[in-house]
Backbone as a printed PyTorch tensor [residue, N CA C, xyz], in Angstrom:
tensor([[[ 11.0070,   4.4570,  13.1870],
         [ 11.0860,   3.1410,  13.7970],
         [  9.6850,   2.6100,  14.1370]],

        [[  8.7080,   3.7290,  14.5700],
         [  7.3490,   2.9360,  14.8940],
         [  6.6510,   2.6330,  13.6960]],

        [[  6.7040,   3.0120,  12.4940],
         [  6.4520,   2.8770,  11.3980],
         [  6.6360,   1.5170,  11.0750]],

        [[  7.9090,   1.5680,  11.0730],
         [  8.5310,  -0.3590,  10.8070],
         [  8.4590,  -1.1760,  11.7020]],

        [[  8.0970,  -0.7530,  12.8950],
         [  7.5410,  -2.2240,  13.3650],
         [  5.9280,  -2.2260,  13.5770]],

        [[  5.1160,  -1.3170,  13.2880],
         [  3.4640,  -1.5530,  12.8460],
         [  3.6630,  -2.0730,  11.7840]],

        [[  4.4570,  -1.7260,  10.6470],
         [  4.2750,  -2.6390,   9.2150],
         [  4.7150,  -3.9910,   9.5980]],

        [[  5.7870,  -4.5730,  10.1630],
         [  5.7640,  -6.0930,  10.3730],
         [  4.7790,  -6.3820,  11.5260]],

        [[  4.3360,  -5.8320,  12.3870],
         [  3.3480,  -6.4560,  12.4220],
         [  1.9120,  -6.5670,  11.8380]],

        [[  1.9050,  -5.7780,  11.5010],
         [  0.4960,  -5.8200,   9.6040],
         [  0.8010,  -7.1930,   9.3450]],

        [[  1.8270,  -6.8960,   8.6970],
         [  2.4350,  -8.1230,   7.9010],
         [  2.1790,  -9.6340,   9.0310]],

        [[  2.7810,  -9.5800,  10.0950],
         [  1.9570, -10.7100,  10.4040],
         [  0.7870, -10.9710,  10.6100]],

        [[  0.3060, -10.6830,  10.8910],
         [ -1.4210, -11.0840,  11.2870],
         [ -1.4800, -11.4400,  10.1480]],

        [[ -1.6360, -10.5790,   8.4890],
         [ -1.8190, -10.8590,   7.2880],
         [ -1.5560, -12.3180,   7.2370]],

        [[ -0.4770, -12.6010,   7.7000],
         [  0.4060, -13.6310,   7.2010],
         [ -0.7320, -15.1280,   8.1030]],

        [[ -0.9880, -14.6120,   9.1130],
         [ -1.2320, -15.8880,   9.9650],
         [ -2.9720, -15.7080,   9.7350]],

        [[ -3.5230, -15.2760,   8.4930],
         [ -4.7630, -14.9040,   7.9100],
         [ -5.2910, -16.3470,   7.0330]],

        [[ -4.4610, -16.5510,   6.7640],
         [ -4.0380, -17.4000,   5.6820],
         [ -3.9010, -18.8690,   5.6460]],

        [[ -4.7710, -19.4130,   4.7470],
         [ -4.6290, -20.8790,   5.3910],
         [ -3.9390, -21.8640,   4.3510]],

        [[ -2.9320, -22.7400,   5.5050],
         [ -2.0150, -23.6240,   4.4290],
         [ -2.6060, -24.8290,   4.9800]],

        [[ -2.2850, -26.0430,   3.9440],
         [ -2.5120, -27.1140,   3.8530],
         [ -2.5840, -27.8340,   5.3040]],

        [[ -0.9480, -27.6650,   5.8150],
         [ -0.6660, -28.2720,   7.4250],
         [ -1.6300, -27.8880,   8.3400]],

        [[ -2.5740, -26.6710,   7.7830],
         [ -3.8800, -26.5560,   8.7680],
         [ -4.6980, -27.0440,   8.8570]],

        [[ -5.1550, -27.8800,   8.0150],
         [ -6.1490, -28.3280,   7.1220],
         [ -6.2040, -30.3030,   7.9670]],

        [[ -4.8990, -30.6480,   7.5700],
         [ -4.8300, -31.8190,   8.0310],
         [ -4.8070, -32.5630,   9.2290]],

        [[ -4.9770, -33.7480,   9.9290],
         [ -5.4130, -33.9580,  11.0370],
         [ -7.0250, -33.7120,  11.5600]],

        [[ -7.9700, -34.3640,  11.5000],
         [ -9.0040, -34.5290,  11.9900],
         [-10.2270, -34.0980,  10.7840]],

        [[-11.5300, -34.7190,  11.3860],
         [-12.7270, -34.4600,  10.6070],
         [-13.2340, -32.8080,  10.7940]],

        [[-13.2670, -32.2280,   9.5150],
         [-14.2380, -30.6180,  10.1680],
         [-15.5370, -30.9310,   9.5260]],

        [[-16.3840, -30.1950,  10.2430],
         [-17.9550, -30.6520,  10.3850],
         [-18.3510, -29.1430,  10.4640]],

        [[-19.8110, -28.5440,   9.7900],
         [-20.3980, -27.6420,  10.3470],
         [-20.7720, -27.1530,  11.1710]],

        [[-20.6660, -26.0200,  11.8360],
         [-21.3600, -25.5710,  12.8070],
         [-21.9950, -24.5820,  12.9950]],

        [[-22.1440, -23.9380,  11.8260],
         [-22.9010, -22.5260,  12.0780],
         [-22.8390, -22.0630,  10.6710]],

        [[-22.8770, -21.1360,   9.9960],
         [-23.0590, -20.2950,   9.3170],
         [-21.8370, -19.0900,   8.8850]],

        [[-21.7380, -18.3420,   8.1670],
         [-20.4200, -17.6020,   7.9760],
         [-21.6740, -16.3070,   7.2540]],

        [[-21.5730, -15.4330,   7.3870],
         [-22.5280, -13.8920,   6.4140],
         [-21.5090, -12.7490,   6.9830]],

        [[-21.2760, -11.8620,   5.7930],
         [-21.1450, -10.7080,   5.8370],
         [-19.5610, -10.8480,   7.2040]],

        [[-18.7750, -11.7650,   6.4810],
         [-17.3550, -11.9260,   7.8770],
         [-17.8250, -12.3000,   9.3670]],

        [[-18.8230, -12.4210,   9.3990],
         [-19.3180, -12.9880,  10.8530],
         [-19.8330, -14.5480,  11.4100]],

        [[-19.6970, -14.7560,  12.1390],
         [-20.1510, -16.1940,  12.3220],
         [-22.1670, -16.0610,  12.6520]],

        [[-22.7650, -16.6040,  12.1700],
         [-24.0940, -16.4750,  12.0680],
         [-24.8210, -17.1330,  11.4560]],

        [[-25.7960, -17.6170,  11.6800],
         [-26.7670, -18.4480,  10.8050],
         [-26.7820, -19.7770,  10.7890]],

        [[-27.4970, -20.4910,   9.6460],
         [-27.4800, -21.7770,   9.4760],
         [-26.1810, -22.1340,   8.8230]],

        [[-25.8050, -22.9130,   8.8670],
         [-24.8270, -24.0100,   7.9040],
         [-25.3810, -24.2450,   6.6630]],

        [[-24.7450, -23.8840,   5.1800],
         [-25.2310, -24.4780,   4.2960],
         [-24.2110, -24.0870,   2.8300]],

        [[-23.1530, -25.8370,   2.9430],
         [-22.3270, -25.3980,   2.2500],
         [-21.6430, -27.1360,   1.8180]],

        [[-23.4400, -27.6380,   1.5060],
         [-23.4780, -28.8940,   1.2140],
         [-22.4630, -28.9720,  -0.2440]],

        [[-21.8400, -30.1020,  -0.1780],
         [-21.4520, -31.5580,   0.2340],
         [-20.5970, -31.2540,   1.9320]],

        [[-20.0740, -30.2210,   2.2570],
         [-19.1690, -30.5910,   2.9150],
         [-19.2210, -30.1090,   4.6360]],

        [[-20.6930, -29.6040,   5.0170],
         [-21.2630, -29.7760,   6.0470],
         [-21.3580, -30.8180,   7.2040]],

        [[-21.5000, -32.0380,   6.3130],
         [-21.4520, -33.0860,   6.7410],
         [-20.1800, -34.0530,   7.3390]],

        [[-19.0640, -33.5030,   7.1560],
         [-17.7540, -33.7030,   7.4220],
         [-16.6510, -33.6030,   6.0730]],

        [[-15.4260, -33.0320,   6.1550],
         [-14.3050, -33.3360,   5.3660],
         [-13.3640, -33.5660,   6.2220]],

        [[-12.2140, -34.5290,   5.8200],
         [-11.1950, -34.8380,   5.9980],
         [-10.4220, -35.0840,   5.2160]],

        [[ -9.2410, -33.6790,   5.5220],
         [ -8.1360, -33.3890,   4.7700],
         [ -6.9650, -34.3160,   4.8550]],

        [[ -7.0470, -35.1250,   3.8940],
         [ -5.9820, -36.4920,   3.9790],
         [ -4.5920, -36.5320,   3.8850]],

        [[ -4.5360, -35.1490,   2.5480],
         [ -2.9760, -35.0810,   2.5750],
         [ -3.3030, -33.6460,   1.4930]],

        [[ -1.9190, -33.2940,   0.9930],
         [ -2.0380, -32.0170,   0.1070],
         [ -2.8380, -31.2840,  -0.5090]],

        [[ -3.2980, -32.1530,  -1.6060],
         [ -4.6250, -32.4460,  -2.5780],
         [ -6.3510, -33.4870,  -2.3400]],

        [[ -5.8250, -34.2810,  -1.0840],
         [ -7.6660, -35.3020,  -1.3090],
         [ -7.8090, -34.4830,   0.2840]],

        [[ -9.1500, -34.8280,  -0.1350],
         [ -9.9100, -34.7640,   0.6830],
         [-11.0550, -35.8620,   0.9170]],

        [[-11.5900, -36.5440,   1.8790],
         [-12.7080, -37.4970,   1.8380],
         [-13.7010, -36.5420,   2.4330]],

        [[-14.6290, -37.1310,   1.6370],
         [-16.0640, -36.0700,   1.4070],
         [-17.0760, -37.3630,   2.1900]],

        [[-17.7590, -36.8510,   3.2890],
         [-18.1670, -37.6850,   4.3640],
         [-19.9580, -38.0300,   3.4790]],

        [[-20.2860, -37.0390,   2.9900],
         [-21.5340, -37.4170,   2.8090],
         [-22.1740, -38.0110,   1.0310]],

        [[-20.5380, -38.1440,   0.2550],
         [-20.3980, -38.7860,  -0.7040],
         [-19.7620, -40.0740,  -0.6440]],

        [[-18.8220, -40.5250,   0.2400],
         [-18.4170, -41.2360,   1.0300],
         [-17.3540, -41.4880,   0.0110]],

        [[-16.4030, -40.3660,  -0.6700],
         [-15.3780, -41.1310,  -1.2030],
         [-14.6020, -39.7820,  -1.1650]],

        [[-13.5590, -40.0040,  -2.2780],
         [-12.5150, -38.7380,  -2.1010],
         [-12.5680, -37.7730,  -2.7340]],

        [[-12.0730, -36.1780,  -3.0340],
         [-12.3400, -35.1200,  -3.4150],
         [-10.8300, -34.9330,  -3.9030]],

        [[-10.2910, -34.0510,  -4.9800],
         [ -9.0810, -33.7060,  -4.8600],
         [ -9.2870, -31.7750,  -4.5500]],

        [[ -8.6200, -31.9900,  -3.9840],
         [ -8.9700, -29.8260,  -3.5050],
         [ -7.7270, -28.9940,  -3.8880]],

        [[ -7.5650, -28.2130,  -4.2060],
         [ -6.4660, -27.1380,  -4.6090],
         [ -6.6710, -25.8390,  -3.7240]],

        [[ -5.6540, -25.0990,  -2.6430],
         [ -5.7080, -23.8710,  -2.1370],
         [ -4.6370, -22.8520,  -3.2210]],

        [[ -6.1800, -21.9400,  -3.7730],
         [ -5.6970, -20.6730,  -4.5740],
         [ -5.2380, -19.6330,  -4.3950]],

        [[ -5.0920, -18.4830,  -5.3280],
         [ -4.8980, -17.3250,  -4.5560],
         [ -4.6650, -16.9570,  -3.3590]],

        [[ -3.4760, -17.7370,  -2.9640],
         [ -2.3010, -17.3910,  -2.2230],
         [ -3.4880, -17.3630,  -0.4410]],

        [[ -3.8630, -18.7940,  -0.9110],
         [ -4.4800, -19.7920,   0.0280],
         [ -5.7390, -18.3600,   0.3220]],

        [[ -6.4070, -18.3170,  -0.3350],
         [ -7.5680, -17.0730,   0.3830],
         [ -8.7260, -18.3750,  -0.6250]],

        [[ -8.5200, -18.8600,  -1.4250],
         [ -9.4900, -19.7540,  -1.9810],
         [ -9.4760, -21.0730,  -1.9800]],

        [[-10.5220, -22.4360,  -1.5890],
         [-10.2040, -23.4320,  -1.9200],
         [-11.0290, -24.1180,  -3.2250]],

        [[-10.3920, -25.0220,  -3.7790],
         [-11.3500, -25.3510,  -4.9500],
         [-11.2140, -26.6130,  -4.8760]],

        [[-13.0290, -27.3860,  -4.6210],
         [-12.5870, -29.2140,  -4.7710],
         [-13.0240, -29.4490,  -6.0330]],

        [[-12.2920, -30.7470,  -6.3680],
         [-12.9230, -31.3560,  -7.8140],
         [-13.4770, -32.5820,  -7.4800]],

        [[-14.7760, -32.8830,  -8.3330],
         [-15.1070, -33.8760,  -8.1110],
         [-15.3120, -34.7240,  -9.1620]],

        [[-14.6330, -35.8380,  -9.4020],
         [-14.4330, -36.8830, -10.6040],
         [-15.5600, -37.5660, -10.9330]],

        [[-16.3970, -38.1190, -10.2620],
         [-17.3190, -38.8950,  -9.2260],
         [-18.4420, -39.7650, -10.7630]],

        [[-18.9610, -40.4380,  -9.9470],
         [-20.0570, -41.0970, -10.8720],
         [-20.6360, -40.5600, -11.7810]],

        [[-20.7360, -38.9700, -11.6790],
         [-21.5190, -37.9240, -12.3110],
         [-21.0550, -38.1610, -14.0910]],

        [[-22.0290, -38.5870, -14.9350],
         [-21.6280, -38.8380, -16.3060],
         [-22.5450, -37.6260, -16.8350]],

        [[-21.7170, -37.5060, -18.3670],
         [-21.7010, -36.2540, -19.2780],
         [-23.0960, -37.1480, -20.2800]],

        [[-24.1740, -36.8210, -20.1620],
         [-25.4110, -37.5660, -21.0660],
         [-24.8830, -37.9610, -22.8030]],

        [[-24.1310, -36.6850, -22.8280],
         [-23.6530, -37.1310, -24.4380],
         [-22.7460, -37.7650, -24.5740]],

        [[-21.6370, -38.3800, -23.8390],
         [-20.6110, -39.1380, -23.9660],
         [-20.4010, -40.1460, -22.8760]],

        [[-19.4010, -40.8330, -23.0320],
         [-18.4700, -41.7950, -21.6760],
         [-17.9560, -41.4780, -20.4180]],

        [[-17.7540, -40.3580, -20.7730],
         [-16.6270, -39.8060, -19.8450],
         [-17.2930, -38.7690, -18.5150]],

        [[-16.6320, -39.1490, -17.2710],
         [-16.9640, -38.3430, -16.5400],
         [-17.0510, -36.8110, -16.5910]],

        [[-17.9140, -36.3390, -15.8600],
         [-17.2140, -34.5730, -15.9970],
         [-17.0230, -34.1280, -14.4020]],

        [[-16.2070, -33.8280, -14.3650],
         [-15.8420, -33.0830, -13.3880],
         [-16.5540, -31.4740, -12.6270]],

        [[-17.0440, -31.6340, -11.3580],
         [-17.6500, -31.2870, -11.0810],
         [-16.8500, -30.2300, -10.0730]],

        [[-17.1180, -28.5770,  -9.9920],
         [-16.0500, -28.0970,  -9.0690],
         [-16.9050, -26.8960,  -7.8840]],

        [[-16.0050, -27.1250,  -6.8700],
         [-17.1000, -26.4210,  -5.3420],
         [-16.0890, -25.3240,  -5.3120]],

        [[-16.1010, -24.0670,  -5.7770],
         [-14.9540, -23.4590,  -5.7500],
         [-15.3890, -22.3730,  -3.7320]],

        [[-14.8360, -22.0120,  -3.1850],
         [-15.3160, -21.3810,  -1.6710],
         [-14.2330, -20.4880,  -1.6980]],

        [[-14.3520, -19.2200,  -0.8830],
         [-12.9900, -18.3770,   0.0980],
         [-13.0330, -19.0780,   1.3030]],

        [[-11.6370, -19.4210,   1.4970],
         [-11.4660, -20.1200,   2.6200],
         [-10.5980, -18.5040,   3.4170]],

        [[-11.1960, -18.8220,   4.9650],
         [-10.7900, -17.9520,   6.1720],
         [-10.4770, -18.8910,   7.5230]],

        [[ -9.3010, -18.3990,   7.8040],
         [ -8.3810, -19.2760,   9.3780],
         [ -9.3820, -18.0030,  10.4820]],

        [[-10.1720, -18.9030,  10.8260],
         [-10.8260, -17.8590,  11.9450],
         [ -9.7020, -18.8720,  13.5680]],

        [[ -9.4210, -19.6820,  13.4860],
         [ -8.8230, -19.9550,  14.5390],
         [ -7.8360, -21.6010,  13.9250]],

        [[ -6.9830, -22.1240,  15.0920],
         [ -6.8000, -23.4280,  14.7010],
         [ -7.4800, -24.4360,  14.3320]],

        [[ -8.9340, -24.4090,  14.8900],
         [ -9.6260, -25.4530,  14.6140],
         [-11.1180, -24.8620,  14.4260]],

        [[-10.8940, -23.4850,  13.0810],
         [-12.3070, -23.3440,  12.7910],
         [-11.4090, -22.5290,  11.3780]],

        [[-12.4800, -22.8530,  10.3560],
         [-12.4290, -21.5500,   9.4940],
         [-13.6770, -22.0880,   8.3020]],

        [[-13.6850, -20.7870,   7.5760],
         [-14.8330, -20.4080,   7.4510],
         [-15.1720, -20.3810,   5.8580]],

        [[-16.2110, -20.7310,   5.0360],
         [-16.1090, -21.0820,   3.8360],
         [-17.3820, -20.2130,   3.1490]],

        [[-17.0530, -19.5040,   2.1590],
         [-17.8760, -18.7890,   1.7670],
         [-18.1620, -19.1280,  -0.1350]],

        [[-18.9200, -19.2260,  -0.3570],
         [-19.1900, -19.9360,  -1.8190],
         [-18.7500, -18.7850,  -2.8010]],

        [[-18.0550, -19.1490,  -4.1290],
         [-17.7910, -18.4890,  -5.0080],
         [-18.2380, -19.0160,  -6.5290]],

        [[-18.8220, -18.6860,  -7.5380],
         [-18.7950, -19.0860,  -8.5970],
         [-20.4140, -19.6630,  -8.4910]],

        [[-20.7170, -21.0310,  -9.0470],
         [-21.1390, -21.7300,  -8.8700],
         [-22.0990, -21.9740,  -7.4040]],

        [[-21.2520, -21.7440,  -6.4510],
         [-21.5120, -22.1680,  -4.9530],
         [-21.7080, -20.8230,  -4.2530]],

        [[-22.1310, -19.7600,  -4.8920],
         [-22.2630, -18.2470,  -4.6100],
         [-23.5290, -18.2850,  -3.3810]],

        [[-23.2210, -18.0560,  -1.9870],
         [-24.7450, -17.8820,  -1.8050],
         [-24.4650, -18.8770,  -0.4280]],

        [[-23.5320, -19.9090,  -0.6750],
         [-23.5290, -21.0420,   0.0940],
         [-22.3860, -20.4550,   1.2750]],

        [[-22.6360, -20.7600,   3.0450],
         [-21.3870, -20.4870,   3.6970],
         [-21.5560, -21.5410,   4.7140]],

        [[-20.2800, -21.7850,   5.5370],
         [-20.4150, -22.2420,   6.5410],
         [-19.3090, -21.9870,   7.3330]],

        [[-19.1120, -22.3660,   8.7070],
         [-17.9480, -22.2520,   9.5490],
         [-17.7270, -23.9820,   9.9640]],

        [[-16.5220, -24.6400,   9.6570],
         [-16.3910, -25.7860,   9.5120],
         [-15.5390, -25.7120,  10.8320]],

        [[-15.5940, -26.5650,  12.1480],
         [-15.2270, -26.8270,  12.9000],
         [-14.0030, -28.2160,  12.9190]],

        [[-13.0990, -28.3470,  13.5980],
         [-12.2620, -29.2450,  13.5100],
         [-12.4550, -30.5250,  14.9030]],

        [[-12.8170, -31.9070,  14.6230],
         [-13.6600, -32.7140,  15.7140],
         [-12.1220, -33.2120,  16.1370]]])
């Protein structure tokens, strides 16, 4: 019996680890610090989105220091977020935009903080985004 109830509670915390959309929405998050090695520390630097995001609905996001919208996708079973950006940015050899992508691990350090760590592309980059 103590077995099965340490495993559900594993299982929750796991569970409340995890960040869904409905967390996301309601208010501007802004930088405030830094994210290294799972800890809160350092500078902020996890430009475009330092400067504020606001999670509008499922998929956009408004990107404060581009001053327009983002569409974002939460991956891998919400442990990743990925924005796309459509934006002015043109392909030199053709017409057509290219799409530009900020892929991060997203972490629920609380209701109104979590924490973004760069992946891919954005390797290197972290921040802890606060909720105003």
């Amino acid at each position: 019996m103590k077995k099965k109830s340490l495993l559900i509670s594993l299982m929750l915390i796991l569970i409340g680890c995890s960040v869904h959309t409905e967390d996301l929405l309601d208010g501007t998050w802004t930088a405030t610090s830094g994210y290294q090695n799972g800890k809160i520390q350092g500078e902020a630097n996890c430009y475009p989105f330092q400067e504020g995001v606001e999670f509008k609905d499922e998929n956009t996001a408004y990107i404060k220091v581009y001053e327009r919208d983002f569409e974002y996708e939460l991956k891998d079973r919400s442990k990743e977020i990925v924005f796309g950006d459509s934006g002015p940015v043109k392909d030199s050899t053709s017409e057509n935009s290219v799409t530009m992508y900020h892929r991060y691990e997203i972490k629920k350090i609380n209701d109104d903080e979590i924490a973004l760590e760069g992946q891919g592309l954005s390797e290197g980059k972290s921040c802890v985004l606060e909720r105003k």
